[in-house]
C-alpha positions as CSV (number, residue, x, y, z in Angstrom):
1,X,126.9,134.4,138.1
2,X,125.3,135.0,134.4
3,X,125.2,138.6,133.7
4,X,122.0,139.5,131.8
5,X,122.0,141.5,128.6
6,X,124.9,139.4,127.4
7,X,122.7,136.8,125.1
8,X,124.3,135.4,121.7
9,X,121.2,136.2,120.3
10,X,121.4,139.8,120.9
11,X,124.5,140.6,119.0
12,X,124.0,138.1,116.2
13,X,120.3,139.1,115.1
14,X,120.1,138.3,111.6
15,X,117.1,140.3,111.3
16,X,117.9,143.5,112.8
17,X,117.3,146.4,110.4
18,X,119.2,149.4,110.1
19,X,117.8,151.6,112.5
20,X,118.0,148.5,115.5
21,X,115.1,147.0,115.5
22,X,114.4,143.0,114.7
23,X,111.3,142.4,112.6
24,X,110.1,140.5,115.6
25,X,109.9,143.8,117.2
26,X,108.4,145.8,114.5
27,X,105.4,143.0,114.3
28,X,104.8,142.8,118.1
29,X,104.6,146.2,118.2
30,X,102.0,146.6,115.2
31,X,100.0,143.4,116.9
32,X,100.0,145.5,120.3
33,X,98.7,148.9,118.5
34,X,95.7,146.8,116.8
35,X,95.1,145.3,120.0
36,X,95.1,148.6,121.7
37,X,92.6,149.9,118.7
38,X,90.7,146.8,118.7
39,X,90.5,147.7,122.3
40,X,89.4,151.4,121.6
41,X,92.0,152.6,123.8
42,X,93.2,154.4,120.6
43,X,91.3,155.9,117.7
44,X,91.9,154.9,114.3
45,X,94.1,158.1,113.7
46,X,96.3,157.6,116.8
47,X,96.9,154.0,114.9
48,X,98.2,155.2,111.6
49,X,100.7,157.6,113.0
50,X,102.1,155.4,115.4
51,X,102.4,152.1,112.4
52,X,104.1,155.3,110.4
53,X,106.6,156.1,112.9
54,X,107.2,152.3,113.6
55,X,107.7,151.5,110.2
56,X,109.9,154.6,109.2
């Protein structure tokens, strides 16, 4: 039986950063908050503190 969480790829991300997070995670998350402001689910403001706090 294949335990999940146990994926090479997990522990030998070459891209991870220094506070854990892969760039592929930093970009999906900025593509979801434009989506989500695109949307108008949040306003303009809501968008720039959240891309600040992602990219801190």
């Amino acid at each position: 039986m294949k335990e999940s969480g146990n994926a090479p790829e997990a522990s030998n991300d070459i891209n991870a950063s220094s506070n854990g997070h892969s760039e592929r995670d930093v970009v999906q998350k900025l593509e979801d908050l434009a989506r989500l402001h695109k949307e108008g689910i949040i306003t303009k403001t809501e968008l720039e503190k959240a891309k600040k706090r992602i990219l801190k």
